[in-house]
C-alpha positions in Angstrom: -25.5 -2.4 13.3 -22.2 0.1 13.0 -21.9 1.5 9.7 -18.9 0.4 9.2 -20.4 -3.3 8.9 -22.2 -2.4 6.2 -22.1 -4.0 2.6 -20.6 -1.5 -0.2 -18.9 -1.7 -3.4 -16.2 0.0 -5.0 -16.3 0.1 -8.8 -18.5 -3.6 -8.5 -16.5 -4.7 -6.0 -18.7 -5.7 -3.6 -17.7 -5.7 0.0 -19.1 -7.0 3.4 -17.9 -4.5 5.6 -15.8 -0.9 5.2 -12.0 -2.7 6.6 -9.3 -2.5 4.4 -6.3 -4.3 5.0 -3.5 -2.0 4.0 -0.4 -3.3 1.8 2.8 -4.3 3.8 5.9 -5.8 3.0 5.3 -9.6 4.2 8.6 -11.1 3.4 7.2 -14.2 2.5 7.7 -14.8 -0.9 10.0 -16.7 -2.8 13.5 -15.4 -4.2 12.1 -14.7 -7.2 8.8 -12.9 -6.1 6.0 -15.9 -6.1 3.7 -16.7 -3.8 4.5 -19.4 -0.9 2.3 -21.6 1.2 3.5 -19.4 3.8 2.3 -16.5 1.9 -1.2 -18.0 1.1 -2.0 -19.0 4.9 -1.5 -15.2 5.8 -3.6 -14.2 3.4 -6.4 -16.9 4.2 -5.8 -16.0 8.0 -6.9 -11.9 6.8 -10.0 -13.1 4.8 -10.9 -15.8 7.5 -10.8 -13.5 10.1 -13.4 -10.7 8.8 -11.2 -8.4 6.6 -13.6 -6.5 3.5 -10.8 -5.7 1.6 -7.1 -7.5 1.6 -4.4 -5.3 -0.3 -1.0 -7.3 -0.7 2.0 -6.2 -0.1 3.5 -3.9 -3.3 4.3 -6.0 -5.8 7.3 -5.4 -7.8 5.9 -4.6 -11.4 10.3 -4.8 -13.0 12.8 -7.0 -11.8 15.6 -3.3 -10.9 12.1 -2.5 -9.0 12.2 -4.6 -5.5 12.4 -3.2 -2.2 13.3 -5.8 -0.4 14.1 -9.9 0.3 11.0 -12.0 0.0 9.0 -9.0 -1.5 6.1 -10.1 -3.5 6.5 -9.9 -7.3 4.2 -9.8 -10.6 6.8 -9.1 -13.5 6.9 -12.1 -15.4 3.2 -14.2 -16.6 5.3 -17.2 -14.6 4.3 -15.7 -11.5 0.3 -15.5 -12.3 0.1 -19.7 -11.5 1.0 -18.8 -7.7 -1.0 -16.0 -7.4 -3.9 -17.6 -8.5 -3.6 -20.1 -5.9 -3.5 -17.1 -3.1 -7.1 -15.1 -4.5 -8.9 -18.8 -5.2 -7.6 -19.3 -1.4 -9.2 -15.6 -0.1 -12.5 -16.1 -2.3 -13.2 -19.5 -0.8 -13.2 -17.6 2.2 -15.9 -14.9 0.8 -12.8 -12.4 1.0 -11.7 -9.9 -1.8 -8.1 -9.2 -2.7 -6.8 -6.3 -4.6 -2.7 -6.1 -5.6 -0.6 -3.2 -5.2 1.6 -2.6 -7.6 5.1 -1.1 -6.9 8.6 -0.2 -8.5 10.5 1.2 -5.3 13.4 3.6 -8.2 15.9 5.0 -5.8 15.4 2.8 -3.1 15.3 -0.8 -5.4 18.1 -3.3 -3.8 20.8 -3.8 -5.7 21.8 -6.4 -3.9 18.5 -8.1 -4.6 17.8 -7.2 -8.3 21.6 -6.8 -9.1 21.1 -4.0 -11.0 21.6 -0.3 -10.3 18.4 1.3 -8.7 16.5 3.9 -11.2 16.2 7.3 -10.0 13.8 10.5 -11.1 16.8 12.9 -10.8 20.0 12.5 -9.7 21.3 14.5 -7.0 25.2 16.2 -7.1 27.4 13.5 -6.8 24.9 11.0 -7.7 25.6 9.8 -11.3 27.8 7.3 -12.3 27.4 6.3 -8.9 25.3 3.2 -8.7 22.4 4.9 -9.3 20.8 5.6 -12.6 18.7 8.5 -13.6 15.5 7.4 -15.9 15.4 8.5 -19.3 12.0 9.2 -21.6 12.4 5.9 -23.0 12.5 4.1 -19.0 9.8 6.3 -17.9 7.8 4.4 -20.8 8.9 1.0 -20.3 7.8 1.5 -16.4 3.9 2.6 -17.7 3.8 -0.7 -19.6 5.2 -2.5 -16.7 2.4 -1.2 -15.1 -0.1 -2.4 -17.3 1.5 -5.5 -17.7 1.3 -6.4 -14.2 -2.6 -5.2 -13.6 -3.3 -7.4 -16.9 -1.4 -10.3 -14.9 -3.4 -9.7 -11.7 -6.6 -9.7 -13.3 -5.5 -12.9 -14.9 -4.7 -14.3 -11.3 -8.0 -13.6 -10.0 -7.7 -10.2 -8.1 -10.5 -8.2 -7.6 -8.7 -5.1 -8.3 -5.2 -2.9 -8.5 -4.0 -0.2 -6.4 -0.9 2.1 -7.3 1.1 3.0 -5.2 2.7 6.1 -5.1 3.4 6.4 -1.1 6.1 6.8 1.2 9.0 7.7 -1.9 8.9 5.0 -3.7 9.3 5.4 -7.4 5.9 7.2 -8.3 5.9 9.1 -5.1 9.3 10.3 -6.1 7.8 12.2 -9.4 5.2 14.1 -7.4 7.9 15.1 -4.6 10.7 17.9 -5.5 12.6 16.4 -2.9 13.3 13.2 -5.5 12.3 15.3 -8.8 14.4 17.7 -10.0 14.0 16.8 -14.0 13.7 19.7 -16.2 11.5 18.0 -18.8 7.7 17.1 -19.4 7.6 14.8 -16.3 9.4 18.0 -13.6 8.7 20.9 -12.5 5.2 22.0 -12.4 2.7 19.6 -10.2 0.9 19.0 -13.6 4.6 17.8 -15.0 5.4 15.9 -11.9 1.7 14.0 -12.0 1.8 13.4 -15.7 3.3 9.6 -15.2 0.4 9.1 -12.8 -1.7 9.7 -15.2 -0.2 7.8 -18.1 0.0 5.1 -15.7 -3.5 4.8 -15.0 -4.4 5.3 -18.1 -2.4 1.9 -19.1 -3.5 0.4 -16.5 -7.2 1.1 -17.3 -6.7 0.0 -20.8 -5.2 -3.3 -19.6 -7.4 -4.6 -17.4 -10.7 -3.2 -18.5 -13.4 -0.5 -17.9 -15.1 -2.9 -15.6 -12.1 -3.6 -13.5 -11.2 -1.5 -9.7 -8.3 0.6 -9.7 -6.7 1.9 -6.5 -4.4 4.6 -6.0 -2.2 4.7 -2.5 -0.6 8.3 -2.2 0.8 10.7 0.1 -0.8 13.3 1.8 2.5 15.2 2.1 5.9 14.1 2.5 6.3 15.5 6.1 9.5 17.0 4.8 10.7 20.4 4.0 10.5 20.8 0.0 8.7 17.6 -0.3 5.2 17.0 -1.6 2.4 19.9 -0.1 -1.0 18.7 1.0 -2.5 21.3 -2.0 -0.3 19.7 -4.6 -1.7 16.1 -3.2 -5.3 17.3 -3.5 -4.8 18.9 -7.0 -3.1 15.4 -8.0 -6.0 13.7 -6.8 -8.3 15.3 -8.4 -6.8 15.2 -11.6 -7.0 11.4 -11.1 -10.7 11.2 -10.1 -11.7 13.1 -13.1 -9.5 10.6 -15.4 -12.0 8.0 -13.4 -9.6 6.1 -10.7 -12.0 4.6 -8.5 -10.5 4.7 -5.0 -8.1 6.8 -2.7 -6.1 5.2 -0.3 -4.1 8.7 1.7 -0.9 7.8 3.6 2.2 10.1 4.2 5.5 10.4 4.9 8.9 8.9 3.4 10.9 5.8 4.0 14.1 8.4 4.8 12.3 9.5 7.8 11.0 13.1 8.6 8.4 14.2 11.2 6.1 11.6 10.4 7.0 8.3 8.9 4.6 6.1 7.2 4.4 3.7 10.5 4.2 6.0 13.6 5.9 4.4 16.1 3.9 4.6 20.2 0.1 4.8 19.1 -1.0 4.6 23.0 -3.7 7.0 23.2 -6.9 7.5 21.0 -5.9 11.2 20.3 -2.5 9.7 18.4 -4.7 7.5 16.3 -6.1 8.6 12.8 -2.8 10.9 12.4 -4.2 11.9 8.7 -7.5 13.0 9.3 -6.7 16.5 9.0 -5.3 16.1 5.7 -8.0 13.5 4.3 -11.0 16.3 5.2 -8.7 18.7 2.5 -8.8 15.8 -0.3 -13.3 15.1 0.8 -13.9 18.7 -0.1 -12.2 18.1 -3.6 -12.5 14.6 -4.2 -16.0 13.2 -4.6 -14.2 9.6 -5.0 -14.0 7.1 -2.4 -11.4 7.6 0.6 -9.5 5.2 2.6 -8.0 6.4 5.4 -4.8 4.5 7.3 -2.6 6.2 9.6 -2.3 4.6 13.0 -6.4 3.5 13.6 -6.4 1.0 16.5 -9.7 1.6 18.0 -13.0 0.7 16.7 -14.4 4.0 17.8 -12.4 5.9 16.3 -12.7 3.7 12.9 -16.4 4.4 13.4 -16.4 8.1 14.2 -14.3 8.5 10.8 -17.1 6.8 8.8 -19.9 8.1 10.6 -18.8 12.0 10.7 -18.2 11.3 6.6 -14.6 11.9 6.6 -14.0 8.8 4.8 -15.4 5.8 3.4 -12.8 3.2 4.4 -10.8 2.8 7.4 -7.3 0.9 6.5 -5.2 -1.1 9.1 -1.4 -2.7 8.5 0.4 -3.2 11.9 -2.6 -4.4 13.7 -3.4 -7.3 11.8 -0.4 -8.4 11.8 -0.8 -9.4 15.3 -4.4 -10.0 15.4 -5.3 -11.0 12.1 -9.1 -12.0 13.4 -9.4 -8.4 14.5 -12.6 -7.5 12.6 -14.2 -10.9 13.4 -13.5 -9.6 17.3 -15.1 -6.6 16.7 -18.4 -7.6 14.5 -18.8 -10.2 17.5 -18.9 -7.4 20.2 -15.6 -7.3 21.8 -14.7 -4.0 21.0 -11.0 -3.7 22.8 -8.7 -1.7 21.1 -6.2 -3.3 18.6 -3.5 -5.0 20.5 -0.8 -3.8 17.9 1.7 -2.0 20.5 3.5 0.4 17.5 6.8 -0.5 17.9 7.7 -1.4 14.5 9.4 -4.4 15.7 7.6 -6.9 13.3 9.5 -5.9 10.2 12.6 -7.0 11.7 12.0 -10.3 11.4 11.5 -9.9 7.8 14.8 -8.7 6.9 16.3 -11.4 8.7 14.5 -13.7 5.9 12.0 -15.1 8.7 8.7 -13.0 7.6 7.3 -10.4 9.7 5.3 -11.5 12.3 4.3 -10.1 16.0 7.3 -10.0 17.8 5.7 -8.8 21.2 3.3 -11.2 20.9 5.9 -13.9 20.5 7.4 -13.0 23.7 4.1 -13.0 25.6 3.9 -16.5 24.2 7.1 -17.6 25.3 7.3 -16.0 28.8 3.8 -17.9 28.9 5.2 -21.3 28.2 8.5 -21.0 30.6 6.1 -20.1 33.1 4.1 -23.4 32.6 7.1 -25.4 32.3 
């Protein structure tokens, strides 16, 4: 059997096999963050279909702190009925479920939250101009949010948290001097630019127990001049492992673009897949922690290679499953044909249109199927 059908455990989480789902934005919830039936059946379509490890979409830990219509929320206890309903859903299907927890600061809708987004710095022209730079006092209201919201997770049944501080969102904005220019405790040096990170965890810990996962999702670099290096990453990371985070999941890249964005668009070839594995290899010579890698996998050799060859311990897929969402049951059955995802980002679009993401290629195939037929 492939070693990456093996049964492990992170933290005591035990887990059938070495998938991870990684977070997306679903666009499924309700106005005001909860969970939909809608929301549920993708879920139970990810555990029924042979996923070891479902991570939601980012959850927005503060109301000024969503990305995005129909993004998933856990601010308010209100919200923990409807989640509970979603994990009971994945465990009846022998699936575990961990939550990402989120606060998107400079690029929060205003439209949405109708509030002005929350920034690390402001740049020149910036202030007074619908955006808001944090003071002391918010960057400690956003570390009890945190907690907050892994305490309400753990209440809802989740097997575990994961920050995320990927792809410039608020906590990826502290550790990248393209976003942080503060001249306090929390800029500067990369130990002043990490030290939220590790008053979040810390909180977080404290919140939902000794005994209980916790995640981490977190750039590589930002793929942008000035932004975040690969050696600051590392150094982060390790700072985290030592406080005694449990997991790593490495991404890269930011939501304004740059030479690599966080969804590579055209993964055609098995030499595009993998697109961090050079960078992960710097954090497995620091990091004795276990490493997720995502970044364009579509190909169950190359998912096995990277666990075989040690390079990391988890391989992590978004785009594919939403199209094939039985994937790893496809796989652990024999047929090992590539992913059908085709990379061209056009699943999200849906989403902002308030419809949910879903496979828009594959929709088409369906459709030119069924004039055909008629």
């Amino acid at each position: 059997m492939s070693k990456l059908f093996e049964s492990t455990s992170i933290h005591r989480m035990q887990l059938p096999n070495r998938f991870v789902r990684s977070a997306t934005w679903e666009g499924m919830a309700g106005d005001d963050g909860s969970v939909t039936a809608r929301l549920i059946e993708t879920m139970a379509g990810l555990a029924g279909g042979g996923v070891g490890l479902i991570i939601t979409s980012h959850a927005y830990v503060r109301p000024e702190g969503q990305a995005g219509p129909g993004q998933l929320g856990v601010y308010k206890d209100e919200l923990i009925p409807g989640l509970r309903k979603m994990t009971d859903c994945v465990h009846e299907l022998g699936g575990r479920i961990v939550m990402q927890l989120a606060h998107a600061g400079k690029f929060a809708e205003e439209k949405l939250t109708g509030r002005p987004p929350l920034a690390v710095s402001c740049s020149e022209g910036e202030a007074g101009r619908g955006v808001v730079e944090m003071t002391g006092g918010d960057i400690k209201e956003i570390v009890v949010a945190f907690a907050d919201a892994a305490r309400r997770a753990r209440e809802a049944g989740f097997d575990g948290v994961q920050i995320h501080s990927a792809h410039g969102y608020l906590l990826s904005q502290f550790l990248s001097p393209i976003f942080n220019r503060r001249r306090d405790d929390y800029g500067g040096s990369i130990d002043n630019r990490a030290r939220v990170h590790l008053q979040v965890y810390s909180a977080v810990r404290n919140a939902a127990g000794s005994d209980y996962p916790v995640l981490i999702k977190i750039n590589c670099r930002d793929f942008m001049e000035n932004g975040l290096s690969l050696e600051e990453s590392v150094e982060v990371a390790d700072m985290l492992a030592r406080a005694g985070l449990d997991a790593f999941e490495i991404s890269g890249g930011l939501l304004t673009g740059g030479r690599l964005s966080p969804s590579r668009p055209g993964i055609d070839s098995e030499k595009k897949e993998a697109y961090f594995e050079e960078e992960i290899q710097a954090f497995r010579k620091k990091v004795k922690t276990p490493l997720i890698m995502v970044g364009g996998i579509r190909s169950f050799e190359v998912a096995e290679r990277i666990v075989e060859e040690g390079i990391a311990d988890y391989v992590s897929m978004s785009r594919p499953f939403i199209r094939e969402p039985n994937l790893i049951q496809r796989w652990k059955a024999g047929d090992r044909r590539k992913a059908g995802c085709l990379s061209d980002n056009l699943c999200f679009r849906p989403g902002f249109e308030g419809k949910g993401i879903y496979c828009v290629a594959m929709e088409r195939e369906k459709n030119r199927g069924e004039s055909t037929k008629s």
